[in-house]
N, CA, C and O atoms as a MOPAC input file, in Angstrom:
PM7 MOZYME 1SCF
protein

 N     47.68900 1    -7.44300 1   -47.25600 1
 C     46.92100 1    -8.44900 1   -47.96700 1
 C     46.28400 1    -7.88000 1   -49.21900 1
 O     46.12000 1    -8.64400 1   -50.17100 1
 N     45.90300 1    -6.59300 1   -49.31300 1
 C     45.11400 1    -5.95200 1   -49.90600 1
 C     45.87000 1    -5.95200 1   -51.08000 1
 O     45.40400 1    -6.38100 1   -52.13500 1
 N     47.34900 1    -5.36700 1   -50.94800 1
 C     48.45100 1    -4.95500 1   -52.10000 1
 C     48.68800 1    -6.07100 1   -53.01400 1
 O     49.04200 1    -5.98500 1   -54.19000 1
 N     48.41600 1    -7.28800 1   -52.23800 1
 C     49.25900 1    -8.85900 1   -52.94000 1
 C     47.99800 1    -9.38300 1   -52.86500 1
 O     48.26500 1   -10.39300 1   -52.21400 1
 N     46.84100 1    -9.43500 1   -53.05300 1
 C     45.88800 1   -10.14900 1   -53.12400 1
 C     45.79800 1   -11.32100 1   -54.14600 1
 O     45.53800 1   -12.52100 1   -54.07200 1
 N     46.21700 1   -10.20500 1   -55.39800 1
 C     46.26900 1   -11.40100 1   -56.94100 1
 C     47.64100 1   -11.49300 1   -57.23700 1
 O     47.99300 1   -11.26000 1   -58.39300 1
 N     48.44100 1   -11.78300 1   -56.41800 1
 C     49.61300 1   -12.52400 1   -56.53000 1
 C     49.73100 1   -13.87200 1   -55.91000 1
 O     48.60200 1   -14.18900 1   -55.53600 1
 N     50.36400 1   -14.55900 1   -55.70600 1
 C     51.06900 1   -15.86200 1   -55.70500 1
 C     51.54100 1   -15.88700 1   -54.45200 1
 O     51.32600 1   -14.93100 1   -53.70700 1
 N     51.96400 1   -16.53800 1   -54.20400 1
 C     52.85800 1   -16.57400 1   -52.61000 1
 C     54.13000 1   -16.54900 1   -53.47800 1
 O     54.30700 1   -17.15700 1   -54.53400 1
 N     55.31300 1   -15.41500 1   -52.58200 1
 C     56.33900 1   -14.96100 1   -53.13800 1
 C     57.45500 1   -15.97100 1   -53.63900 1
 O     58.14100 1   -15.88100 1   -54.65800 1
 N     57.46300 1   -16.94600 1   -52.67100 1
 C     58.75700 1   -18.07500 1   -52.46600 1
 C     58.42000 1   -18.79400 1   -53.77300 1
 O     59.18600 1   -18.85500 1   -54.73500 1
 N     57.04500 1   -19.40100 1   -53.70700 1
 C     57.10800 1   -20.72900 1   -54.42600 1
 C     55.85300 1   -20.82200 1   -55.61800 1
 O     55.55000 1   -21.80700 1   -56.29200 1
 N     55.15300 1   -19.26500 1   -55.63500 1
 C     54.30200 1   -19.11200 1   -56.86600 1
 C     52.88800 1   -19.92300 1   -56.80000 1
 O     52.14100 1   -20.04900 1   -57.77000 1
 N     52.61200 1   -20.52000 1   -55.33400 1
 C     51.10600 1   -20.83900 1   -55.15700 1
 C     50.42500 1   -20.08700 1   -55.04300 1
 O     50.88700 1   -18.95200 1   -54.92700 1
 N     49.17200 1   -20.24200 1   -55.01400 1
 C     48.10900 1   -19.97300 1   -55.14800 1
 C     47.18400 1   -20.55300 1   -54.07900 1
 O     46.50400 1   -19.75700 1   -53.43200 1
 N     47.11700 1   -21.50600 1   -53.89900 1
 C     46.72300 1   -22.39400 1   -52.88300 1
 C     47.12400 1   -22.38500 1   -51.44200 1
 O     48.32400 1   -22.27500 1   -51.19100 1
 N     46.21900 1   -22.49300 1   -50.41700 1
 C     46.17700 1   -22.75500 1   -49.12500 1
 C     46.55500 1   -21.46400 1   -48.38500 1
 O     46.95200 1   -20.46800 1   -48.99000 1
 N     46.42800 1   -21.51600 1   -47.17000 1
 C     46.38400 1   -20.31400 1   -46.44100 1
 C     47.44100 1   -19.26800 1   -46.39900 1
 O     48.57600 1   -19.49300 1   -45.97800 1
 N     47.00700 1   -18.04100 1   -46.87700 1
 C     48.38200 1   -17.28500 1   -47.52200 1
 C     48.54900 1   -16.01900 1   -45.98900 1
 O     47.53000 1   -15.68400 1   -45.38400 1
 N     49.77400 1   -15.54100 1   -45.62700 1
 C     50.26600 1   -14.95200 1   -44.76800 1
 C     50.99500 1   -13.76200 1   -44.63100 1
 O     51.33400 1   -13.39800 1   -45.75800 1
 N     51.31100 1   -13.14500 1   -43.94200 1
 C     52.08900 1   -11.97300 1   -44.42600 1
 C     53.44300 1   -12.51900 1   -43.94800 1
 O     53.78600 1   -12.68800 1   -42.77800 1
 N     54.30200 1   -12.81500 1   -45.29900 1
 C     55.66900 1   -13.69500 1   -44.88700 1
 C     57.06700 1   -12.23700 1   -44.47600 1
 O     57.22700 1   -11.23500 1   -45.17400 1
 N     57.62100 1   -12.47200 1   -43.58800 1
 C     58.68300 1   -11.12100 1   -43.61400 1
 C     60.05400 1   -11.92900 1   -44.50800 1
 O     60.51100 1   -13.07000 1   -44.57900 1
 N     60.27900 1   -10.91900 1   -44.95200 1
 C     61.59700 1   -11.46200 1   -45.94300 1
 C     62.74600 1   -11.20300 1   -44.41200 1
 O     63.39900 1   -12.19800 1   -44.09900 1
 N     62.89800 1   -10.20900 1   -43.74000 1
 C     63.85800 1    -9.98000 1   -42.53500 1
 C     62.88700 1   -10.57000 1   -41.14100 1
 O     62.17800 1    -9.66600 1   -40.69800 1
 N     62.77300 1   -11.59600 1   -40.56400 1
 C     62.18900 1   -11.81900 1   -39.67500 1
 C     61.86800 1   -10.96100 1   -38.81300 1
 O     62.57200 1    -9.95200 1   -38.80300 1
 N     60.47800 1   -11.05800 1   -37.58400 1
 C     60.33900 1   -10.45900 1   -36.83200 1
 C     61.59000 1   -10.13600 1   -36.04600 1
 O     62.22600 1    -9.10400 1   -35.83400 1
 N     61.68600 1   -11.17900 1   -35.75500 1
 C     62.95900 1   -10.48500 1   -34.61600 1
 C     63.96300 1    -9.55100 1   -34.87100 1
 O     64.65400 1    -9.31700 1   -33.88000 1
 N     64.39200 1    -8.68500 1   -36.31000 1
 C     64.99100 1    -7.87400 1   -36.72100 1
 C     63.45000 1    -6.62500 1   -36.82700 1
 O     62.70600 1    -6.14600 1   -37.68200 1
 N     63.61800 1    -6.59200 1   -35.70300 1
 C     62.44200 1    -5.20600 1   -35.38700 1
 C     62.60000 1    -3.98500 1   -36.31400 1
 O     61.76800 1    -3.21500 1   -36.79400 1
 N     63.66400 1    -4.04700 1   -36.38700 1
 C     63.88400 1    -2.72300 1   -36.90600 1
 C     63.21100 1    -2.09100 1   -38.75500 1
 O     63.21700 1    -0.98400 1   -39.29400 1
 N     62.58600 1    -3.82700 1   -39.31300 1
 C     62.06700 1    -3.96600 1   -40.48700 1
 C     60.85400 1    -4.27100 1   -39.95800 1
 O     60.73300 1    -5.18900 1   -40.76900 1
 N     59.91300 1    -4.33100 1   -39.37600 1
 C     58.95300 1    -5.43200 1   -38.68100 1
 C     57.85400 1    -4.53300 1   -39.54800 1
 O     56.98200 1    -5.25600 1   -40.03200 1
 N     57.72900 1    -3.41200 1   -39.79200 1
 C     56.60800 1    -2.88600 1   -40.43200 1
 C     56.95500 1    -2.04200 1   -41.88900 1
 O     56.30300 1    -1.22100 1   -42.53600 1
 N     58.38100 1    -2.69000 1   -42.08700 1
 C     58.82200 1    -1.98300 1   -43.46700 1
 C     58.02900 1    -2.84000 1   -44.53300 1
 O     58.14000 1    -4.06600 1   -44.51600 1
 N     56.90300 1    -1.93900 1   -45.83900 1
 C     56.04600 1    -2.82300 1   -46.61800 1
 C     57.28000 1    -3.44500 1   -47.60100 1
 O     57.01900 1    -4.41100 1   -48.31900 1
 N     58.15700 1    -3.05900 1   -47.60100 1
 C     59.17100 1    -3.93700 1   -48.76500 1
 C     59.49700 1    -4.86000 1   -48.13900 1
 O     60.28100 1    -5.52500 1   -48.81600 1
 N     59.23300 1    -5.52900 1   -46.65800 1
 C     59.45000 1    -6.67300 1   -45.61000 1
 C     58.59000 1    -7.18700 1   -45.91100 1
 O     59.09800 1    -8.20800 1   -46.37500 1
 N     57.25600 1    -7.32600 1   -46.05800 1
 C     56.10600 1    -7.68000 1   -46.08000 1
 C     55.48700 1    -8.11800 1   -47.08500 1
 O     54.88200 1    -7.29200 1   -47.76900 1
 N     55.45900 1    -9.40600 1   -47.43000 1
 C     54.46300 1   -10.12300 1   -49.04000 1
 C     54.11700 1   -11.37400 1   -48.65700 1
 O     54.68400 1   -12.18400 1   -47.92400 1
 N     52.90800 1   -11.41500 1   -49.37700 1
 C     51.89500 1   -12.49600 1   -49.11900 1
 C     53.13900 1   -13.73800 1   -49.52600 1
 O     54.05000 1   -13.76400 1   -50.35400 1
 N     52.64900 1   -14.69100 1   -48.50100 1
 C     53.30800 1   -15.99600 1   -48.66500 1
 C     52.57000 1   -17.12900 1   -48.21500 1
 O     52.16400 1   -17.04500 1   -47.05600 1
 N     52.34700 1   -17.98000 1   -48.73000 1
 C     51.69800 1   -19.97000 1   -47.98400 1
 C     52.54500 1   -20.12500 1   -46.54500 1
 O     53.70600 1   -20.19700 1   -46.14200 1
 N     51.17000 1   -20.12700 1   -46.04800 1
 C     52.21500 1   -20.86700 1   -44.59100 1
 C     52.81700 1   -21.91900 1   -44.64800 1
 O     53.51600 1   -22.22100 1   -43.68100 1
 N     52.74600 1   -22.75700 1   -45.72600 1
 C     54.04700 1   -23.95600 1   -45.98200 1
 C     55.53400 1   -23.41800 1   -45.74500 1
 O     56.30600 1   -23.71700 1   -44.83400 1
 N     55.75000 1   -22.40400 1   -46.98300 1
 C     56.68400 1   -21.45200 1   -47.31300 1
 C     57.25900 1   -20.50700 1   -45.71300 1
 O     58.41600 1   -20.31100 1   -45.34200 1
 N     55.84900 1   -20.04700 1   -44.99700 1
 C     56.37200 1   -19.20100 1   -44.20900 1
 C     56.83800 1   -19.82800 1   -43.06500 1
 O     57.89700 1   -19.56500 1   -42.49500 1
 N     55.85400 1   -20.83900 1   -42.67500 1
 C     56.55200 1   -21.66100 1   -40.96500 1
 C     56.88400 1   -22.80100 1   -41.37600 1
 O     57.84900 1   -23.10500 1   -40.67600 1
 N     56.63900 1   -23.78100 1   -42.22000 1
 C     57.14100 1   -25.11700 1   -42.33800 1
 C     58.23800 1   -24.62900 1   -43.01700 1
 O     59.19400 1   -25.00100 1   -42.33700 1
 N     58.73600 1   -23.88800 1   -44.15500 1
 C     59.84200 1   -23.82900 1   -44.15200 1
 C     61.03200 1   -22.09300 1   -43.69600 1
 O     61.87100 1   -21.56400 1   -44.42500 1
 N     60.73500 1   -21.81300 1   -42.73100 1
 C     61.23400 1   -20.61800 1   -42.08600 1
 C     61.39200 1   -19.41400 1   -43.08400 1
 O     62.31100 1   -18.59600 1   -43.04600 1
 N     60.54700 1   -19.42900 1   -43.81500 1
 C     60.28800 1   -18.62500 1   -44.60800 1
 C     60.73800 1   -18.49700 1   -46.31300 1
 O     60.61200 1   -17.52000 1   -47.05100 1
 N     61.37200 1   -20.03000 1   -46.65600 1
 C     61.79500 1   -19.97200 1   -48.07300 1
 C     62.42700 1   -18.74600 1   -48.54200 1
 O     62.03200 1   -17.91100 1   -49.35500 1
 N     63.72900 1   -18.83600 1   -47.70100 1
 C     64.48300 1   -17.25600 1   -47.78000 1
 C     65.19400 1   -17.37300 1   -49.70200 1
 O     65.23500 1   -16.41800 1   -50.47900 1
 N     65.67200 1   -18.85900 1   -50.02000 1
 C     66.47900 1   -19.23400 1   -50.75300 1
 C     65.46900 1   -18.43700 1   -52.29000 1
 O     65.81400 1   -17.65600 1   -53.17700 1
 N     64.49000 1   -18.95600 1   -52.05100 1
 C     63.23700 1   -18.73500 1   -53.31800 1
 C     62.70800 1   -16.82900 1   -53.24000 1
 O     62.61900 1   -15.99500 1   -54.14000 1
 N     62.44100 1   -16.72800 1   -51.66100 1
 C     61.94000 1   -15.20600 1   -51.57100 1
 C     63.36900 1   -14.42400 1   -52.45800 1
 O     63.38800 1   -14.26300 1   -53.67800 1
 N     64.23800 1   -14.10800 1   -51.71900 1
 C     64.98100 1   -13.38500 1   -52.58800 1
 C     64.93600 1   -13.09700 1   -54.04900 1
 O     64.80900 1   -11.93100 1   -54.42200 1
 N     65.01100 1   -13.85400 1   -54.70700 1
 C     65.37900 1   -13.51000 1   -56.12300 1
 C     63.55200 1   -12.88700 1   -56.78700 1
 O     63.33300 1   -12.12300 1   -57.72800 1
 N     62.45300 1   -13.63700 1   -55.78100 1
 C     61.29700 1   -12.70900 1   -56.40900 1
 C     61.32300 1   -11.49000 1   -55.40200 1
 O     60.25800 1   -10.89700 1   -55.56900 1
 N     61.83900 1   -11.05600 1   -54.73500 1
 C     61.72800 1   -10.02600 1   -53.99100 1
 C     62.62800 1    -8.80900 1   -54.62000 1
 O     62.08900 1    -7.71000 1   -54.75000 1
 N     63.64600 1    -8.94600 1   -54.91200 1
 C     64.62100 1    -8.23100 1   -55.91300 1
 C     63.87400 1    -8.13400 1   -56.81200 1
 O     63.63300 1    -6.92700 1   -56.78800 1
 N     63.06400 1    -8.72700 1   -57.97400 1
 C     62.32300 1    -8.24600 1   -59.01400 1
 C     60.90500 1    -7.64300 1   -58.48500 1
 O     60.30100 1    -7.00200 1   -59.34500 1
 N     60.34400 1    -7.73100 1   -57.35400 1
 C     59.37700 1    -6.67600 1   -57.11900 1
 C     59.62500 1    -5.36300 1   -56.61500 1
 O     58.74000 1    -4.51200 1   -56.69300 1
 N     61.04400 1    -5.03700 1   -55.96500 1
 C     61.02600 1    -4.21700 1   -55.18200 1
 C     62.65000 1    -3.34200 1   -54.99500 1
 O     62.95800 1    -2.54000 1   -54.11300 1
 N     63.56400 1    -3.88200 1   -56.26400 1
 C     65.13900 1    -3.81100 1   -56.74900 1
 C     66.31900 1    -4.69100 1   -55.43300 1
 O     66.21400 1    -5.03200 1   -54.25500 1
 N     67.25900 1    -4.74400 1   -56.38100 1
 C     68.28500 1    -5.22400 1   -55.36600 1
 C     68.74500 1    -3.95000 1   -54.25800 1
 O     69.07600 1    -4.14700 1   -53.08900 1
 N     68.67600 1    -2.67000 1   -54.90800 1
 C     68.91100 1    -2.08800 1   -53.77100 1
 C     68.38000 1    -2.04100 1   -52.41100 1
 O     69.07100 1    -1.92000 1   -51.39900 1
 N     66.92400 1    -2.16100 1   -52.45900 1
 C     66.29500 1    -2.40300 1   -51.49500 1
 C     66.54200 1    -3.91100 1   -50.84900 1
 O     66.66400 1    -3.87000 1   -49.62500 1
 N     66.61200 1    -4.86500 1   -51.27300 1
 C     66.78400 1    -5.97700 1   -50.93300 1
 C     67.75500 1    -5.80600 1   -49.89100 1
 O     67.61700 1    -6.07300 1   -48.69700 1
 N     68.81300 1    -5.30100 1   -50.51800 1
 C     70.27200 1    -5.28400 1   -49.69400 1
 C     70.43000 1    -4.26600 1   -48.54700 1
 O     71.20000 1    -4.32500 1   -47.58900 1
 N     69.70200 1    -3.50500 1   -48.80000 1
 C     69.51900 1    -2.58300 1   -47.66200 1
 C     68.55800 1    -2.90100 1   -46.50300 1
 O     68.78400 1    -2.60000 1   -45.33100 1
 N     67.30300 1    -3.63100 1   -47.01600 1
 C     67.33800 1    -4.80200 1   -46.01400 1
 C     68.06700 1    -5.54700 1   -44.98900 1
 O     67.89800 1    -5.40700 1   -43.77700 1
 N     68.89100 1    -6.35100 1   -45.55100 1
 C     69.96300 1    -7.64200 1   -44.94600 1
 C     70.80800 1    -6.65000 1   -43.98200 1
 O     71.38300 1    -6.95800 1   -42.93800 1
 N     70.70900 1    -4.96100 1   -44.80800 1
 C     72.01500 1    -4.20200 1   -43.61300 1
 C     71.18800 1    -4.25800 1   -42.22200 1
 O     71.96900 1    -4.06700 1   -41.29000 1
 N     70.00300 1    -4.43600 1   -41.83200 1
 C     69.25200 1    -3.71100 1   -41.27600 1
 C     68.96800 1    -4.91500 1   -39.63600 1
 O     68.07600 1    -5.74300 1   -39.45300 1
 N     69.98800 1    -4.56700 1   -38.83700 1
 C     70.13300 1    -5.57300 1   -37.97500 1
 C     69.64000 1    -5.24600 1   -36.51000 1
 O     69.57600 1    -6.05200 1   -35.58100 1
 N     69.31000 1    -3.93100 1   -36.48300 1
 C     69.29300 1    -3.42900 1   -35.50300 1
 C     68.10600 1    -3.88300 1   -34.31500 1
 O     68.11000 1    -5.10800 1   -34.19800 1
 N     67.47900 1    -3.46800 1   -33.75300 1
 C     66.62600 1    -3.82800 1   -32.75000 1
 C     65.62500 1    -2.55700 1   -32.35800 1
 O     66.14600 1    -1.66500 1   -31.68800 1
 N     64.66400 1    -2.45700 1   -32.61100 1
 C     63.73400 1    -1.01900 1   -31.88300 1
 C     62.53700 1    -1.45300 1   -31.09200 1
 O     61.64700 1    -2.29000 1   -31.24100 1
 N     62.83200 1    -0.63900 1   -30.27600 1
 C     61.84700 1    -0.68700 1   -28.76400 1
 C     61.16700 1     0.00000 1   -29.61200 1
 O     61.79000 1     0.88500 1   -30.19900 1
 N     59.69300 1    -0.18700 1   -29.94200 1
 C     58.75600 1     0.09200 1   -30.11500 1
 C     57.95000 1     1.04600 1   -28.81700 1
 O     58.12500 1     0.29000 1   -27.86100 1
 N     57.38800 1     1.93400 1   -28.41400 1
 C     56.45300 1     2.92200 1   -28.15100 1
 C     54.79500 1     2.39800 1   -28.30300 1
 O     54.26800 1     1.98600 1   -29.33600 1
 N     54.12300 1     2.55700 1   -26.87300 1
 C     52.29700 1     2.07500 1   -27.37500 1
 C     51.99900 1     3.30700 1   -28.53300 1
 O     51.20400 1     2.99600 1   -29.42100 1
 N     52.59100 1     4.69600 1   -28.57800 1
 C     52.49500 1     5.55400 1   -29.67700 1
 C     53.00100 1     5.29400 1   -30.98800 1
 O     52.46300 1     5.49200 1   -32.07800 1
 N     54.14400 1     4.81000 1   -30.70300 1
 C     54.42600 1     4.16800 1   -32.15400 1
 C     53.91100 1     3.32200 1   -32.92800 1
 O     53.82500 1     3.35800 1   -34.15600 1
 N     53.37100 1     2.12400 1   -31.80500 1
 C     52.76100 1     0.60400 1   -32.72600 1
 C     51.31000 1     1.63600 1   -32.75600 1
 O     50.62300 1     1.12900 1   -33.64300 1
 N     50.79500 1     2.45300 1   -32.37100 1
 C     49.43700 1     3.02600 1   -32.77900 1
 C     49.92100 1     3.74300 1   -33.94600 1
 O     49.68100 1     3.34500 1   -35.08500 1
 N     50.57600 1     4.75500 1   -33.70300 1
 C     50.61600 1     5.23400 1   -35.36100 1
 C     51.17400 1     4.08400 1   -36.63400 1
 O     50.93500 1     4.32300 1   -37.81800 1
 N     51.78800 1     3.07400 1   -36.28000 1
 C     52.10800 1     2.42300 1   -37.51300 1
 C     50.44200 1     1.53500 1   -37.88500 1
 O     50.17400 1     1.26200 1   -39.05500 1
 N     49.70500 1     1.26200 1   -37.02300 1
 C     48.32700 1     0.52900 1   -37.30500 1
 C     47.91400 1     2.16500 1   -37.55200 1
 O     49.11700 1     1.92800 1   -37.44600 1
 N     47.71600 1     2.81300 1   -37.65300 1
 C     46.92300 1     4.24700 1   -38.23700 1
 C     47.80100 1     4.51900 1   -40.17600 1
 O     47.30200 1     4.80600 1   -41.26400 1
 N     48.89500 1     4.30300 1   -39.83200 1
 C     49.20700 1     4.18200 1   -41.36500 1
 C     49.18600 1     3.38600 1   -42.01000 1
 O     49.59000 1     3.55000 1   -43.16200 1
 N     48.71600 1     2.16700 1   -41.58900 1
 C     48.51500 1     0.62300 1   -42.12400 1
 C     47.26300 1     0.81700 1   -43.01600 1
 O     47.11400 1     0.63400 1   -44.22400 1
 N     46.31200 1     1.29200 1   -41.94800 1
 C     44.67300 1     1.78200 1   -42.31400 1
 C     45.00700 1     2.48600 1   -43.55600 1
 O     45.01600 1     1.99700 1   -44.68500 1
 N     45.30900 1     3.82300 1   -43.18100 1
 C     45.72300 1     4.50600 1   -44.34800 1
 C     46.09200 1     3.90500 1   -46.11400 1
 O     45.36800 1     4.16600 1   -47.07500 1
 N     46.91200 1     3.37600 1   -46.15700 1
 C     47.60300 1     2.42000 1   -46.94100 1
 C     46.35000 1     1.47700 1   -47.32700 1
 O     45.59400 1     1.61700 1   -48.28900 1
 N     46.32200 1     0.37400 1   -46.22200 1
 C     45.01300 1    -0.16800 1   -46.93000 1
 C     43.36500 1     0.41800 1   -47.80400 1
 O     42.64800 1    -0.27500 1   -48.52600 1
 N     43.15000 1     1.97200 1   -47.38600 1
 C     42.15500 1     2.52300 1   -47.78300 1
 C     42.62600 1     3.19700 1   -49.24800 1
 O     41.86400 1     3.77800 1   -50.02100 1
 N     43.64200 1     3.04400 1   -49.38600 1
 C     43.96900 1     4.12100 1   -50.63300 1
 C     44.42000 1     2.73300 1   -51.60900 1
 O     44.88300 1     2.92400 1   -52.73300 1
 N     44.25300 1     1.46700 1   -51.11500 1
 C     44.74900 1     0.43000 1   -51.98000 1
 C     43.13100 1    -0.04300 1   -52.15800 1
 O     42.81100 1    -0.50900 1   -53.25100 1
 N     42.44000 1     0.03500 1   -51.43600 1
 C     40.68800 1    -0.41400 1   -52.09100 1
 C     40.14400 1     1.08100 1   -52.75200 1
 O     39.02900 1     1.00000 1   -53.26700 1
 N     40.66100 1     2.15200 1   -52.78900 1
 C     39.75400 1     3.37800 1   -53.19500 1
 C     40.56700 1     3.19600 1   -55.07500 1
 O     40.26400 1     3.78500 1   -56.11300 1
 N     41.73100 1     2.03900 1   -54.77400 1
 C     42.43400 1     2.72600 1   -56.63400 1
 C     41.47700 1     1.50000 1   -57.10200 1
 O     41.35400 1     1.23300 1   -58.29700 1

């Protein structure tokens, strides 16, 4: 939230109404679930009324973050059993991340 604060919601460039952390690769492709190039603020219009405005995310997601990444994304199908050690260290580098995005 911290990173995209003064941005827009990705899909559709609002500003308005309750903004979310939209995944460009859905949860259920675990294997992205905490990748930050997965992760940008989006309107919950955009994110659950319309399953995430994949058609609109793309093309601003490629200009924030390159097509390479984009596409290396979409490869990314896999499935990971997550660890109670793992989902703790990924909320310990979340923190991290968020503290060095309010200290700039």
């Amino acid at each position: 939230r911290n990173r995209d604060k003064d941005l827009p919601c990705i899909s559709c460039g609002t500003f308005s109404g309750q903004m979310q952390a939209g995944h460009y690769r859905p949860g259920t492709h675990s294997i992205t679930r905490f990748d930050v190039d997965n992760i940008h603020k989006q309107c919950a219009r955009c994110n659950e009324k319309m399953s995430g405005n994949l058609t609109a995310y793309r093309p601003e997601l490629i200009k924030k973050v390159g097509l390479d990444k984009v596409e290396w994304l979409e490869c990314q199908n896999g499935v990971r059993k997550w660890t109670i050690d793992q989902l703790k260290s990924e909320l310990e580098r979340f923190k991290l991340l968020n503290k060095e995005l309010k200290d700039d």
